[in-house]
C-alpha positions in Angstrom: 65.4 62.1 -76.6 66.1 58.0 -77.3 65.1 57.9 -73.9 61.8 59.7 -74.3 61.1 57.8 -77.7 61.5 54.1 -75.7 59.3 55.5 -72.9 56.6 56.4 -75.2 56.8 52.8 -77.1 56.8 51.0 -74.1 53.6 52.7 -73.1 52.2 52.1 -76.1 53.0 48.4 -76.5 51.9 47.8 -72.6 48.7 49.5 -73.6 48.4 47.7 -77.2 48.8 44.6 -74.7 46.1 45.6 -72.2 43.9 45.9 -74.8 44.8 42.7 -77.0 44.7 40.0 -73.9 41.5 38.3 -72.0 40.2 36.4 -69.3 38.2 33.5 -70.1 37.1 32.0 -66.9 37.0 28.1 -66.6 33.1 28.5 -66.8 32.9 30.4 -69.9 33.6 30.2 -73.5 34.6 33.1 -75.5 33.4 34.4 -78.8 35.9 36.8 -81.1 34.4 38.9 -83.7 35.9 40.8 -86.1 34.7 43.7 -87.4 31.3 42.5 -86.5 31.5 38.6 -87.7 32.0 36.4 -85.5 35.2 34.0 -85.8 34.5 30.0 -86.6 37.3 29.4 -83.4 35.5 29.4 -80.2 38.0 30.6 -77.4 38.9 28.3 -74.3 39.1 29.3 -70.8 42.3 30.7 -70.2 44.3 34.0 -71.7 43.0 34.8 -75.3 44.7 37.3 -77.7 42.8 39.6 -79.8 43.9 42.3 -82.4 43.2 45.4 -81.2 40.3 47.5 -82.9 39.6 44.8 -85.0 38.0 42.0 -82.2 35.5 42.3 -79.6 35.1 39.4 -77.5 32.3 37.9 -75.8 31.9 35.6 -72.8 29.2 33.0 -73.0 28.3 31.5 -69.8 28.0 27.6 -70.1 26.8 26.9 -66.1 23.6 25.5 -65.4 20.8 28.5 -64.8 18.1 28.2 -62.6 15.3 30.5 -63.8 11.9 30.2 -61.4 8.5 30.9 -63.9 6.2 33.4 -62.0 2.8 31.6 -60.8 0.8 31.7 -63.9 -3.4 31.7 -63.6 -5.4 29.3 -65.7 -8.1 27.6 -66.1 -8.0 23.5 -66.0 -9.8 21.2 -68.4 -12.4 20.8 -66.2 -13.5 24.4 -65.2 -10.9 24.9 -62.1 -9.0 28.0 -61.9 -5.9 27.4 -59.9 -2.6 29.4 -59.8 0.6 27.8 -60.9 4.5 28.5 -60.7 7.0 26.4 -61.8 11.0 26.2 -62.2 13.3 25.5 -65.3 16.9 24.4 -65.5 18.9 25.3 -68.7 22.2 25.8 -69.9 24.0 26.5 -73.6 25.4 24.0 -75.7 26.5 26.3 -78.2 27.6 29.0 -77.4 27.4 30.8 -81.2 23.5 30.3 -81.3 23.1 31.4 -78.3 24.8 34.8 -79.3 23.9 35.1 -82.8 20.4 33.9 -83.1 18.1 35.2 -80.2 19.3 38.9 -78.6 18.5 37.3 -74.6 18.5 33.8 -74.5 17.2 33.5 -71.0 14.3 36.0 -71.7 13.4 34.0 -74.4 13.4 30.8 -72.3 11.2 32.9 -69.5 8.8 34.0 -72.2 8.6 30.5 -73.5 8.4 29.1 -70.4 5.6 31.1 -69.0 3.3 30.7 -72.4 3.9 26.8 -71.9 2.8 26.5 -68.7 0.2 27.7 -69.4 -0.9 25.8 -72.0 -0.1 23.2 -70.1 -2.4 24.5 -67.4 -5.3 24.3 -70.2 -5.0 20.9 -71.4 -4.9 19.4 -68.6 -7.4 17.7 -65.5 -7.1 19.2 -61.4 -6.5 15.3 -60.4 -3.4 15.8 -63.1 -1.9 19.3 -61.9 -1.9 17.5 -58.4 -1.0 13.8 -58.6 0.6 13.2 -62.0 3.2 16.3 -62.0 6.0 14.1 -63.4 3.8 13.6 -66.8 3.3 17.0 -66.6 6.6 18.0 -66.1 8.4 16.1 -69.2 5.6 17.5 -71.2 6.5 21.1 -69.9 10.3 20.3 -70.8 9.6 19.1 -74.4 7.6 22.4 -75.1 10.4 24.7 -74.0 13.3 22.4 -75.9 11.8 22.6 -79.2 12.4 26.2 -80.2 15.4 26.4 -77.3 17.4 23.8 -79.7 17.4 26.8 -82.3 18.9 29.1 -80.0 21.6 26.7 -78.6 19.9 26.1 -75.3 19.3 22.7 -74.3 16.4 22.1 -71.1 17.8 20.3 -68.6 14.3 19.8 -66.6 11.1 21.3 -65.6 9.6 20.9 -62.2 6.6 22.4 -61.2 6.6 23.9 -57.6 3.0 24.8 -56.6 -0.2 24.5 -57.6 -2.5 27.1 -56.0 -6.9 26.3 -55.5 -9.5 28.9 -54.7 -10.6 27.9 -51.2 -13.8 26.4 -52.0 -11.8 24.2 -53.8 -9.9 23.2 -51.0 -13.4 22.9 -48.8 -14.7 20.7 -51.4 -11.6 17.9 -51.4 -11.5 18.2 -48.0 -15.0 16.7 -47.3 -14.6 14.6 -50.7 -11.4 13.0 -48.7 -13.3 12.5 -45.5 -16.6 11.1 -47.1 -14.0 8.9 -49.0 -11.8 7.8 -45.5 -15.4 6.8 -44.0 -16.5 4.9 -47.0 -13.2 2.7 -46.8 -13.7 2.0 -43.1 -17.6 1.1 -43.6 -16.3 -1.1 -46.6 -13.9 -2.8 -43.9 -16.8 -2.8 -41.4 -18.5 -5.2 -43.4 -16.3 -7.1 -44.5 -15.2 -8.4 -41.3 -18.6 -8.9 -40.2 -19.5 -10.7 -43.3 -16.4 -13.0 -42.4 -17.6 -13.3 -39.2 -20.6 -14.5 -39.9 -19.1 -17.2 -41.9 -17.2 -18.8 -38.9 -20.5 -18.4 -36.7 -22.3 -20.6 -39.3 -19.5 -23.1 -39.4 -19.7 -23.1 -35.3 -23.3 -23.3 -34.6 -23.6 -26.1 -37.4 -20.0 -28.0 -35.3 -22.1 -27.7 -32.0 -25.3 -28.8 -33.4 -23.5 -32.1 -34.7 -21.9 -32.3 -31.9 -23.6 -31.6 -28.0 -20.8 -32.4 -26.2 -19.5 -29.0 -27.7 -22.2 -26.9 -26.4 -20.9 -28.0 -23.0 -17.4 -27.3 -23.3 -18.4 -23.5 -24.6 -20.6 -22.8 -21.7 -18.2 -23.9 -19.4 -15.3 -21.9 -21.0 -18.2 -19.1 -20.8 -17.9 -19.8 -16.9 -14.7 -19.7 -16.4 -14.0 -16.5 -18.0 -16.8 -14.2 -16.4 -15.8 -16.0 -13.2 -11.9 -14.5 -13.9 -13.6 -11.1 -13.4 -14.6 -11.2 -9.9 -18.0 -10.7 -9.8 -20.4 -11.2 -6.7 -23.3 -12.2 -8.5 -22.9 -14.4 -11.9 -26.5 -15.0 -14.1 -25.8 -17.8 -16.7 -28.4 -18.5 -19.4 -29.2 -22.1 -19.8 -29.5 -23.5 -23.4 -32.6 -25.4 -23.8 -30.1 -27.7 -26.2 -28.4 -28.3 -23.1 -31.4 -29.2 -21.8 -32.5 -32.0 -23.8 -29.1 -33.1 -23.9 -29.9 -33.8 -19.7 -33.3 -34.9 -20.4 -32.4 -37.8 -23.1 -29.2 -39.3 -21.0 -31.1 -38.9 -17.6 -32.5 -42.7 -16.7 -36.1 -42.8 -16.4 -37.4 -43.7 -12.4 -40.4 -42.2 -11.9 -41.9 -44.6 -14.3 -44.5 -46.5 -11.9 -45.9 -43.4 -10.3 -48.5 -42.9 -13.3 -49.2 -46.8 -12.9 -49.9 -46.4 -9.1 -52.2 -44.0 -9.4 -54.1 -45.2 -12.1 -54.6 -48.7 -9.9 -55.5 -47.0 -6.5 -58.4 -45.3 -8.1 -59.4 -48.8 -9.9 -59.8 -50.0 -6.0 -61.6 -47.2 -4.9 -63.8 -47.0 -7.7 -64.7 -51.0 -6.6 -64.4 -50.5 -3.1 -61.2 -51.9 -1.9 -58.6 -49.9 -0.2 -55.5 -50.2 -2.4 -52.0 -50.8 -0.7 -49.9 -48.6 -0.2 -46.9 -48.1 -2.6 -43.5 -49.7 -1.5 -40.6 -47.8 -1.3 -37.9 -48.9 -3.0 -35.7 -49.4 0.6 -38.4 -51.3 2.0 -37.5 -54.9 3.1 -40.0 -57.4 1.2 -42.7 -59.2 3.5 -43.6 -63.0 3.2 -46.8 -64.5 3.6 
């Protein structure tokens, strides 16, 4: 019978024990309450105690959650309807708001989430949605953390993953791009002819000052078509170049208009006129 009786006691203090002890992983915090109120003492991770009956615990996870938004439709500020999804990173600070205040935490946060983005969606350009997401993004995050401080839940960050056009859209930036890349490289175009032109002006006015320059550029002109073996070469000759001949070339055919003019003096008076010397000719005495 004493035998039976400790039997039966150690069953029911091994039970009694089962029942009274609790996990709390290293991730986790645990909350105790007693006959429905919850205890001030948050539990640690580790083994904790609770009466049986009287305490109920529970775990609180304190990790970092990744919760995606699903793509949310909307129109822009400027009349665009796009398609955007976006991604939210949260975790509890305190664990006794987070699981006395709201009944799911993280369906609040999706719900708030979603109707933020959206909002977001409406105040805001195509240009923004697509080049400025960071803006957009802190913006995003500050709407969420306002009512998420109330439940315990602090927003790490907001990123926004895709933004989603209609294809005319994307038809319509596609040739606004293009028209855009050709308008640069006309822009460019002209700019290096304009500069161009400048050192042409400053050439032409050098060679004109100077002659001797003129010269020098048709022979480099020479000897650079002549580098490509050609058969037959046809070189234009300045009429600058010209003049340049013509004004440093000695004048010798002087007397010939003189000569004439006194031949026909003899014939118009009869006499024969003599005949023009040649420069070699030896001189003949009287």
């Amino acid at each position: 019978m004493v035998v039976e009786i400790l039997s039966a006691v150690a069953v029911a203090g091994g039970a009694w024990l089962a029942a009274s002890l609790r996990v709390v992983k290293q991730y986790e915090r645990g909350l105790v309450f007693r006959f429905g109120r919850v205890r001030p003492a948050i539990r640690e991770p580790g083994l904790a105690l609770l009466v049986p009956i009287a305490d109920r615990l529970q775990k609180v996870n304190m990790q970092i959650v990744t919760m995606p938004i699903p793509a949310q439709d909307g129109i822009t500020r400027d009349n665009v309807t796009v398609r955007v999804d976006a991604v939210v990173y949260f975790k509890v600070i305190d664990p006794v708001l987070a699981a006395v205040n709201v009944q799911d935490y993280r369906s609040a946060v999706g719900q708030v989430a979603q109707t933020s983005l959206r909002s977001i969606i409406g105040k805001s350009d195509l240009d923004d949605l697509l080049s400025n997401r960071e803006r957009l993004n802190e913006g995003l995050e500050l709407m969420i953390d306002s009512p998420a401080l109330d439940w315990g839940i602090h927003i790490d960050r907001v990123e926004i993953k895709d933004v989603a056009l209609p294809e005319s859209m994307k038809r319509s930036m596609s040739r606004q791009a293009e028209a855009e890349r050709e308008r640069r490289a006309r822009v460019i175009s002209a700019d290096g002819e304009l500069q161009a032109s400048h050192k042409l002006s400053q050439a032409a006015a050098t060679m004109a000052d100077t002659p001797a320059a003129l010269q020098l550029r048709l022979l480099e002109t020479v000897v650079q078509v002549s580098a490509e073996k050609n058969s037959t070469l046809v070189l234009p000759f300045p009429v600058e170049l010209l003049r340049f001949l013509d004004a440093n070339t000695p004048k010798r055919e002087a007397s010939a208009p003189e000569a004439s003019a006194a031949s026909e003096d003899s014939a118009a008076n009869g006499q024969v006129a003599p005949a023009p010397r040649e420069p070699g000719d030896a001189e003949q005495r009287p």
